[in-house]
One Martini backbone bead per residue (centre of mass of N, CA, C, O) as a GRO file, in nm:
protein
  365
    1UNK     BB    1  14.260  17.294  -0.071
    2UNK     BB    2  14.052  17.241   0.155
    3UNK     BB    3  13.816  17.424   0.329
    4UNK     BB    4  13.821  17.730   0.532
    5UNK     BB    5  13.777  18.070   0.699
    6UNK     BB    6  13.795  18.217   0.985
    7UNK     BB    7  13.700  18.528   1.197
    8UNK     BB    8  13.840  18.668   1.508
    9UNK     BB    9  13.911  19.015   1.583
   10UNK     BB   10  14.079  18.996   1.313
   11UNK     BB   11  14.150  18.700   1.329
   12UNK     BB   12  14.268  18.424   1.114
   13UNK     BB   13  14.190  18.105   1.005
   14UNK     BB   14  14.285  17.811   0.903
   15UNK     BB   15  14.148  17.585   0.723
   16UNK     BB   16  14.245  17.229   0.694
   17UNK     BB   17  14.103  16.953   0.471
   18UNK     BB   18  14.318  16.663   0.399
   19UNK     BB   19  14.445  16.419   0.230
   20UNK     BB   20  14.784  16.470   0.306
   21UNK     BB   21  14.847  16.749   0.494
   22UNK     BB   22  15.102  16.649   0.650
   23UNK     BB   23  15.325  16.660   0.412
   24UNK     BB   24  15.233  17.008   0.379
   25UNK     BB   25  15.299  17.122   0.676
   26UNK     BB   26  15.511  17.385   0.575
   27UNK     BB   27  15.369  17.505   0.292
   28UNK     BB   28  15.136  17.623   0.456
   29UNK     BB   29  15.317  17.823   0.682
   30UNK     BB   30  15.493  17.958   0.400
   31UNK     BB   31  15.170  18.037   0.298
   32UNK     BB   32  15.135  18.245   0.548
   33UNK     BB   33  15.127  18.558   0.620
   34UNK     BB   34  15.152  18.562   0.953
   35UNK     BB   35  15.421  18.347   0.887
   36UNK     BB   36  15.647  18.509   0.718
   37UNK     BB   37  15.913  18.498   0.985
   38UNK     BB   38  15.928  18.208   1.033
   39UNK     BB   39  16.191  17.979   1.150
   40UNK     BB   40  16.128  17.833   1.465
   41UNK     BB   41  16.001  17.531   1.542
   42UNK     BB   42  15.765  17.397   1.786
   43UNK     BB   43  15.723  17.038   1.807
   44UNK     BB   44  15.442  16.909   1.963
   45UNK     BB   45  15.386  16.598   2.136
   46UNK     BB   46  15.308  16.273   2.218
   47UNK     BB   47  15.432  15.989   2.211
   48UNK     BB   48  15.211  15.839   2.028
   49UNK     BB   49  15.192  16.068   1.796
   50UNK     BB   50  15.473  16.059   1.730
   51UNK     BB   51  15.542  15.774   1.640
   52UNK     BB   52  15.378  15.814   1.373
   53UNK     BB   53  15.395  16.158   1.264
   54UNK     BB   54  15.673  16.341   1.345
   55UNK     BB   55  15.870  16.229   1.076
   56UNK     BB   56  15.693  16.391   0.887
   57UNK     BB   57  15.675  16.669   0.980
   58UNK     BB   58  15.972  16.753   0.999
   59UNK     BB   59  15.991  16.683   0.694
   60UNK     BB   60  15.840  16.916   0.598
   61UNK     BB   61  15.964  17.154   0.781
   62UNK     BB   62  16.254  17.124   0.658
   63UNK     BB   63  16.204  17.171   0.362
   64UNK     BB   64  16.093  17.479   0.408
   65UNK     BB   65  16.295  17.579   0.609
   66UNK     BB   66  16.265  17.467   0.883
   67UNK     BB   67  16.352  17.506   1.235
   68UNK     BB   68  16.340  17.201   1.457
   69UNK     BB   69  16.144  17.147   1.770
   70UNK     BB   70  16.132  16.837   1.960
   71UNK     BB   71  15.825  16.790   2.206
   72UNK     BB   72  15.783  16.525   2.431
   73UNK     BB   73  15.477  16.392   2.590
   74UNK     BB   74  15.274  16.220   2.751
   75UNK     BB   75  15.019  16.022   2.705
   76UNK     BB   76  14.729  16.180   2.828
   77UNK     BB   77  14.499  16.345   3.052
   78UNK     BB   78  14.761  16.353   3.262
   79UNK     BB   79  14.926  16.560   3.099
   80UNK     BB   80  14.698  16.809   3.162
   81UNK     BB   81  14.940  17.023   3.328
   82UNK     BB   82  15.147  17.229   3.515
   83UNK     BB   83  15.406  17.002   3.510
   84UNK     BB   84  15.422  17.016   3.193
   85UNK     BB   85  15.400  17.286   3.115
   86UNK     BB   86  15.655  17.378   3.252
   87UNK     BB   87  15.822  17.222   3.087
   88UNK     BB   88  15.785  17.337   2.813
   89UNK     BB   89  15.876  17.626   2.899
   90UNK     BB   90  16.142  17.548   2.955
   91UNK     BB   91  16.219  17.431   2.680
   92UNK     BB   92  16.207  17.695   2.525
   93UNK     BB   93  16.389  17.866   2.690
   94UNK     BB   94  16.670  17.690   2.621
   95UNK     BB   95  16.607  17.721   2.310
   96UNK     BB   96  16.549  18.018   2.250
   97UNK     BB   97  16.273  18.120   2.218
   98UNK     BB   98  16.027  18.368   2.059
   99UNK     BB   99  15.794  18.509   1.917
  100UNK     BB  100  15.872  18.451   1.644
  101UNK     BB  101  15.832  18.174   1.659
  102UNK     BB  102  15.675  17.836   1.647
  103UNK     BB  103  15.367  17.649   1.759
  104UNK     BB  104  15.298  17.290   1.734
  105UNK     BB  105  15.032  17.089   1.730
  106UNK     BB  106  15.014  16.717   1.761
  107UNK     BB  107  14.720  16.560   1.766
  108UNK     BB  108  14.491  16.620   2.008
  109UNK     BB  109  14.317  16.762   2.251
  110UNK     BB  110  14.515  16.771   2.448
  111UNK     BB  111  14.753  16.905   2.265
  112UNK     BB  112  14.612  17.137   2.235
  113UNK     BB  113  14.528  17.243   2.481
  114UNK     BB  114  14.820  17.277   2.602
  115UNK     BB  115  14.990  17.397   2.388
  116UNK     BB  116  14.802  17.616   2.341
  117UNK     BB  117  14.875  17.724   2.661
  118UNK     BB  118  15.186  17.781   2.610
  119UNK     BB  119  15.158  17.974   2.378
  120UNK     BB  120  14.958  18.195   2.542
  121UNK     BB  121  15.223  18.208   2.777
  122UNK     BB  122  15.425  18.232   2.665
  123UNK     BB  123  15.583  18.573   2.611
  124UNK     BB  124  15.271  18.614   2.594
  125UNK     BB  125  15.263  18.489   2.314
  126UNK     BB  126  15.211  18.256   2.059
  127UNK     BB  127  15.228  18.125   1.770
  128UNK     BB  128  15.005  17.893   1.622
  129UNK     BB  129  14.950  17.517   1.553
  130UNK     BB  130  14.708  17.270   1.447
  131UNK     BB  131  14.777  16.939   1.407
  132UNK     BB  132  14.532  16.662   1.345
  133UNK     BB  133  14.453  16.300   1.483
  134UNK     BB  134  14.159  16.308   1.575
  135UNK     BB  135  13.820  16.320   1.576
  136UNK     BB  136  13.780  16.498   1.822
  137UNK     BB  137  13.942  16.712   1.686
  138UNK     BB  138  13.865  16.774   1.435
  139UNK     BB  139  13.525  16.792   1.527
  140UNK     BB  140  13.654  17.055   1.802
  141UNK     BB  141  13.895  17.095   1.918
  142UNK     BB  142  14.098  17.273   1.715
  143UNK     BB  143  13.825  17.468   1.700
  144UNK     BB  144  13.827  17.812   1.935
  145UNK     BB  145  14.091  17.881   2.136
  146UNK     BB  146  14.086  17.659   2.369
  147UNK     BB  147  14.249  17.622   2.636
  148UNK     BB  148  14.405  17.374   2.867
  149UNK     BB  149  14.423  17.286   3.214
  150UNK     BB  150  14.418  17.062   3.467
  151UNK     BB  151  14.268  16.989   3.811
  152UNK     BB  152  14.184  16.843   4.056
  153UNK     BB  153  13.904  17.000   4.082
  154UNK     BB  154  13.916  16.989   3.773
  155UNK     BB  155  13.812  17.046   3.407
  156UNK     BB  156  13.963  17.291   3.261
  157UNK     BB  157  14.063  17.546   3.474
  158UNK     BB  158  14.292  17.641   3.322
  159UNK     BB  159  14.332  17.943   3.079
  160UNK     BB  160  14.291  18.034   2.728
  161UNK     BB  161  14.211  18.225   2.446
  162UNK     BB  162  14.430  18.076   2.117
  163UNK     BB  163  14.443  18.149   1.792
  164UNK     BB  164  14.515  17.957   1.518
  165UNK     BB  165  14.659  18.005   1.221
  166UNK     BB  166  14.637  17.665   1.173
  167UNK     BB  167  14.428  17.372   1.084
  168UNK     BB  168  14.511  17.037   1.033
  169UNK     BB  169  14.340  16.784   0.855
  170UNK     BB  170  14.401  16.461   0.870
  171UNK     BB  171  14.217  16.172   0.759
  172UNK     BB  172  14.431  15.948   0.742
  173UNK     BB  173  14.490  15.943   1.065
  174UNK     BB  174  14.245  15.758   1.121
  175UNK     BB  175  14.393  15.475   1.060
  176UNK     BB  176  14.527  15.445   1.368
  177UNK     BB  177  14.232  15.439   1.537
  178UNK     BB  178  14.071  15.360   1.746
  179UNK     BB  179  13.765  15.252   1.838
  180UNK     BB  180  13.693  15.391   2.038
  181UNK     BB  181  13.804  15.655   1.955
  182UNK     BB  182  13.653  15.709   1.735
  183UNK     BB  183  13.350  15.653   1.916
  184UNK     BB  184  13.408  15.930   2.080
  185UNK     BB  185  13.374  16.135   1.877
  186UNK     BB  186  13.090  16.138   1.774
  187UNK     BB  187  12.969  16.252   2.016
  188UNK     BB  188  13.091  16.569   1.914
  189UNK     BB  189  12.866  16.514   1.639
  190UNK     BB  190  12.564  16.448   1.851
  191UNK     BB  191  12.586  16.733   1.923
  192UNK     BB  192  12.582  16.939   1.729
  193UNK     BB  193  12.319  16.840   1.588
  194UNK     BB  194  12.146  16.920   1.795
  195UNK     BB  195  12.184  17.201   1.829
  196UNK     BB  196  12.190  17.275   1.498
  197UNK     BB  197  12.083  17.001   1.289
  198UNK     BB  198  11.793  16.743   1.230
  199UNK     BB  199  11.934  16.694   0.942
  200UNK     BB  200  12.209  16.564   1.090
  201UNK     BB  201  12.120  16.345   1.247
  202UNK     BB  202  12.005  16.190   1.049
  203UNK     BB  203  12.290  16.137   0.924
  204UNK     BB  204  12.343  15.977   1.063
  205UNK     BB  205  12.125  15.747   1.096
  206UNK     BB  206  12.247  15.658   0.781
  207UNK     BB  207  12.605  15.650   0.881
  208UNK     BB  208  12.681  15.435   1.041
  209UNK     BB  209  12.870  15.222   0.924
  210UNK     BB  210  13.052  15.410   0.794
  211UNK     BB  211  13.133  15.574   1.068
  212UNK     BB  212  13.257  15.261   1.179
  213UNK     BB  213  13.427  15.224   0.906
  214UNK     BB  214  13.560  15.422   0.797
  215UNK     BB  215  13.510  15.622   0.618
  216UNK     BB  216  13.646  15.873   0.370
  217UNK     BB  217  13.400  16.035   0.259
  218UNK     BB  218  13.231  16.053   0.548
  219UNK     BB  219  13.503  16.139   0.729
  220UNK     BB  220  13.519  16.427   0.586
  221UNK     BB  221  13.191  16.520   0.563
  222UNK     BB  222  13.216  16.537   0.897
  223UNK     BB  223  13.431  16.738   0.962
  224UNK     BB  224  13.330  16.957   0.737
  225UNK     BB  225  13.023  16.990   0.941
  226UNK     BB  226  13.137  17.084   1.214
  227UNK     BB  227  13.326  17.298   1.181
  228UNK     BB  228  13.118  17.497   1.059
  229UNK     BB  229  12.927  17.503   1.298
  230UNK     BB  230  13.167  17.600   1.500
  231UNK     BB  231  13.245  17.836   1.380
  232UNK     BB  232  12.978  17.980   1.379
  233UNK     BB  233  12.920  17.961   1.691
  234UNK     BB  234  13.208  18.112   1.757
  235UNK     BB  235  13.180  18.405   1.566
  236UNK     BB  236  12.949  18.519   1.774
  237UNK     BB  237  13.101  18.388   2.091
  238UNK     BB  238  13.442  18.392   2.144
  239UNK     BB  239  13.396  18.399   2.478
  240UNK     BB  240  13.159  18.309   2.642
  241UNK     BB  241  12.931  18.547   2.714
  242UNK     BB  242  12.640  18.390   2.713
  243UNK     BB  243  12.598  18.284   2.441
  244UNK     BB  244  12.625  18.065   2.179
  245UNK     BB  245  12.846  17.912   2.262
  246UNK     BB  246  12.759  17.735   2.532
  247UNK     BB  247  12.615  17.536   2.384
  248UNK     BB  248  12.833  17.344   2.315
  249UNK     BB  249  12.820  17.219   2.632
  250UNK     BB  250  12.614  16.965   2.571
  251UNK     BB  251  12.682  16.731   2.781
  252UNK     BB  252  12.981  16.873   3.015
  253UNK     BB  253  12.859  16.924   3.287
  254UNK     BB  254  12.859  16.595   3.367
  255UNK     BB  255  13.090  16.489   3.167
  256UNK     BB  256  13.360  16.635   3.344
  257UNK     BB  257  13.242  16.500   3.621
  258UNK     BB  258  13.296  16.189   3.509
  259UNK     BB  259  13.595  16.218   3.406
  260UNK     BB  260  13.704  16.292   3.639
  261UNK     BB  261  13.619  16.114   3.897
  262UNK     BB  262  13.716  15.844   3.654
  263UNK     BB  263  13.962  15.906   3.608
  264UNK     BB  264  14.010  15.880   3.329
  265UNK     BB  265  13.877  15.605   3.218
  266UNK     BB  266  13.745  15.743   3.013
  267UNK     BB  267  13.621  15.911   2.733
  268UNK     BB  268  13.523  16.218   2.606
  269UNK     BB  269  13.316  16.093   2.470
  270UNK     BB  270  13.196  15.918   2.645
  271UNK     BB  271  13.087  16.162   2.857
  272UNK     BB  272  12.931  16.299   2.662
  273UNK     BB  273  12.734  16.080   2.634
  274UNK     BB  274  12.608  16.048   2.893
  275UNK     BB  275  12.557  16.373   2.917
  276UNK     BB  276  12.365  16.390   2.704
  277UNK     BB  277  12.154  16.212   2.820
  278UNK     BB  278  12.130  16.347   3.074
  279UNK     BB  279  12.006  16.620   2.953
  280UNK     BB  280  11.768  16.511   2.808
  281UNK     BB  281  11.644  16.382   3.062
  282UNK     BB  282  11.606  16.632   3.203
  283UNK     BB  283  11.462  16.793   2.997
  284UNK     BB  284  11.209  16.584   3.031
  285UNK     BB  285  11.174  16.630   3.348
  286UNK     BB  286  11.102  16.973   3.262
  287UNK     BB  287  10.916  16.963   3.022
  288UNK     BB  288  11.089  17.045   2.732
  289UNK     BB  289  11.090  16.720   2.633
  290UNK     BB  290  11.050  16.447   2.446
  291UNK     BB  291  11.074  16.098   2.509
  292UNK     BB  292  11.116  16.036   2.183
  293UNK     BB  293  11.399  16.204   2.163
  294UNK     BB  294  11.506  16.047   2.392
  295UNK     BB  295  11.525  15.772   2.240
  296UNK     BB  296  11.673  15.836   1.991
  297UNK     BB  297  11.933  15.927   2.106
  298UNK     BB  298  12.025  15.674   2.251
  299UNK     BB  299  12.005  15.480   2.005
  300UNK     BB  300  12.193  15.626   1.840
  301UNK     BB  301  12.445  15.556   2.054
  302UNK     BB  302  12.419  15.262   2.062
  303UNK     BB  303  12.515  15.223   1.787
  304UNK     BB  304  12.718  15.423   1.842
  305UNK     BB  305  12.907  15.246   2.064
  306UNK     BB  306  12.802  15.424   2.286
  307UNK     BB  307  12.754  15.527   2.627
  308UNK     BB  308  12.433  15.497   2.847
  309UNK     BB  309  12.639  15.387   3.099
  310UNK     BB  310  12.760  15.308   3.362
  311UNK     BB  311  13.013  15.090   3.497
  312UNK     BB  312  13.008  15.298   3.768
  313UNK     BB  313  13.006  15.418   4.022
  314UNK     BB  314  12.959  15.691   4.178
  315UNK     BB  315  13.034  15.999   4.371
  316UNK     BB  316  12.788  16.221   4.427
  317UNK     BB  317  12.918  16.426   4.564
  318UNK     BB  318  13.160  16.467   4.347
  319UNK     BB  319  13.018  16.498   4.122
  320UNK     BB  320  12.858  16.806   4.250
  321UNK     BB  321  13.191  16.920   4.317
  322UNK     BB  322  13.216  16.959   4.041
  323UNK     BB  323  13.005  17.103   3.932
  324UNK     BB  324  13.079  17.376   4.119
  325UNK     BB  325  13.355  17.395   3.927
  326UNK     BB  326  13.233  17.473   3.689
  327UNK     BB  327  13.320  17.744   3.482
  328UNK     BB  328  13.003  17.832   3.397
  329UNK     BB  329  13.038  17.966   3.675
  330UNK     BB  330  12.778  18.295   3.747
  331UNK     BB  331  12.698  18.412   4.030
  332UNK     BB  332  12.635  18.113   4.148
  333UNK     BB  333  12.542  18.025   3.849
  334UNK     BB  334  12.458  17.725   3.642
  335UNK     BB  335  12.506  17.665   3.318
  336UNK     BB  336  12.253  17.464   3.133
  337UNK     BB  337  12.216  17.292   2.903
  338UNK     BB  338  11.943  17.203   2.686
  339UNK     BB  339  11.636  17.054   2.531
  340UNK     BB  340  11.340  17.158   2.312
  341UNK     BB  341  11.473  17.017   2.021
  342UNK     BB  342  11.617  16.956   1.751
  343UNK     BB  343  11.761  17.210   1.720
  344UNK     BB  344  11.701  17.325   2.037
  345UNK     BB  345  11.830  17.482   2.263
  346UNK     BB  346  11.914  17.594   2.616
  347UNK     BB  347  11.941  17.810   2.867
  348UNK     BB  348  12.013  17.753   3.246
  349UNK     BB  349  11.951  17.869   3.564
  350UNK     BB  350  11.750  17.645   3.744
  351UNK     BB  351  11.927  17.440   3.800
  352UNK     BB  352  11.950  17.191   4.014
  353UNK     BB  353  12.169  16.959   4.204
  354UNK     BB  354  11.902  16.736   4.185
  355UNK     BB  355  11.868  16.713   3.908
  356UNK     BB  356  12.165  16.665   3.820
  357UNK     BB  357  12.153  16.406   3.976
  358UNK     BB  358  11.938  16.267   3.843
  359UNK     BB  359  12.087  16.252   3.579
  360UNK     BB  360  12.312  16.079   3.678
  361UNK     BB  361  12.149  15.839   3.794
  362UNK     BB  362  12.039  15.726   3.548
  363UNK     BB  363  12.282  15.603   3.423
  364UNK     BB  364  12.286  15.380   3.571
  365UNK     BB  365  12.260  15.048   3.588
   0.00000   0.00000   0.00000
């Protein structure tokens, strides 16, 4: 099968992207040195991802030999709390969980944050795997060991970084996705270029057609193009504790205060585009970016039919009480991703309140 390795604190993650590789994530389970003890699984989904491919996972599960217990919960950014979670946590106590046990993540961004959240702290930490099914998750969300759920406060604000034994990407999945779907991933594919290569971005530029027809040979090398970007950048960073880490953020911090905001009302990937053209229209503002690459990124997001207005205003106020509450603050200062030119990112703790509310206003139509 296709795919590759990468290694955080001696810790493996197997990394698999193969078209039907849903049908064998039994075989893969049962063939991973780590997880040669494994019995009992726990097989975790929403509602919507279960209806479509949990009784494939199972018959692959059961298949391998593996006793299966599914546990769904509804699909949406709105179960991403602590009462999804603590059911969750009863449901694997009454099943009589123990650390043996593996719990496998089957979804999207979601359902991998959640559940990744759920194996690192029940009885202190369980081994896990994400089957990935959506675009978003594919190409970011699956891969980097962070977990979280959300607060009124903001997003992702409580969590655990909990390294998966196996990654499971299957480009079929991505044929029942939303078009809408399919184009918010695509944002966390048009930030990697920007951190890291100015070559990956033309080629966006050129696959635009493709990317938005879900070819399949061109969303394989879309995925494995992205998974190895983030992969070389997580393992240099493994806790984002200042490093080159952070940089993943471009685009986020905006991004997740527009998210909370407007109720998740926009999806994840939306908001990415919106935060990425604000930090760049930011960066051209303290005269970092020229506004020549602030236009082509633009171009390039409308193109890729993702926003770059938002539908309706925010509370500047409450935008800006989210980013004060954003995670990356730390001794009172925000660190905020810039650009100095694609594939050139900065880390500034610069930004002031008014800069980023600057940013925020620009997006108004």
């Amino acid at each position: 099968m296709k795919g590759f390795e990468f290694n955080i604190n001696n810790q493996a993650t197997h990394v698999v992207i193969e078209r039907g590789a849903l049908a064998d994530v039994g075989q893969l389970i049962q063939g991973e040195a780590g997880l040669a003890n494994v019995v009992r699984v726990a097989l975790v989904s929403d509602d919507r991802v279960a209806s479509l491919y949990s009784a494939s996972a199972v018959r692959s599960l059961e298949q391998a030999g593996f006793e299966v217990e599914l546990m769904v919960f509804p699909a949406g950014e709105a179960s991403k709390t602590l009462t999804t979670a603590e059911t969750l946590f009863q449901t694997l106590a009454d099943k009589h969980f123990d650390r043996s046990g593996l719990v496998v993540a089957l979804g999207g961004g979601v359902v991998s944050d959640l559940v990744g959240f759920v194996a690192a702290t029940f009885k202190r930490g369980m081994r896990f795997v994400i089957i990935s099914t959506t675009l978003e998750s594919d190409i970011d969300a699956c891969l980097g060991g962070k977990t979280a759920i959300n607060l009124p406060a903001g997003k992702n604000l409580v969590g655990a970084f909990h390294q998966p034994a196996i990654i499971c990407v299957d480009p079929n999945c991505l044929a029942t996705l939303d078009a809408r779907d399919v184009r918010a991933g695509l944002a966390e594919s048009v930030k990697h270029a920007l951190i890291a290569s100015a070559e990956f971005l033309i080629w966006h530029e050129q696959h635009i057609d493709e990317l938005l027809g879900v070819d399949a040979d061109v969303m394989e090398t879309l995925i494995e193009r992205n998974l190895k970007i983030k992969a070389d950048i997580v393992a240099r960073d493994p806790f984002e504790r200042g490093g080159d880490r952070m940089l993943l953020n471009l685009g986020h911090t905006l991004g997740h205060a527009i998210e909370s905001q407007c109720d998740y009302a926009l999806r994840h990937g939306e908001c990415v585009s919106l935060g990425l053209l604000g930090a760049c229209r930011l960066s051209h503002t303290l005269g970092l970016l020229d506004i020549e690459v602030v236009e082509r990124i633009e171009t390039l997001l409308r193109h890729l039919q993702l926003p770059t207005t938002l539908p309706e205003a925010l509370d500047p106020d409450k935008i800006a009480a989210s980013i004060r509450n954003d995670k990356k603050i730390s001794d009172g200062k925000l660190s905020f991703v810039l650009l100095r030119d694609v594939g050139d990112p900065v880390i500034s703790q610069e930004v002031t309140p008014d800069d980023y509310l600057q940013a925020y206003r620009s997006l108004l139509g």
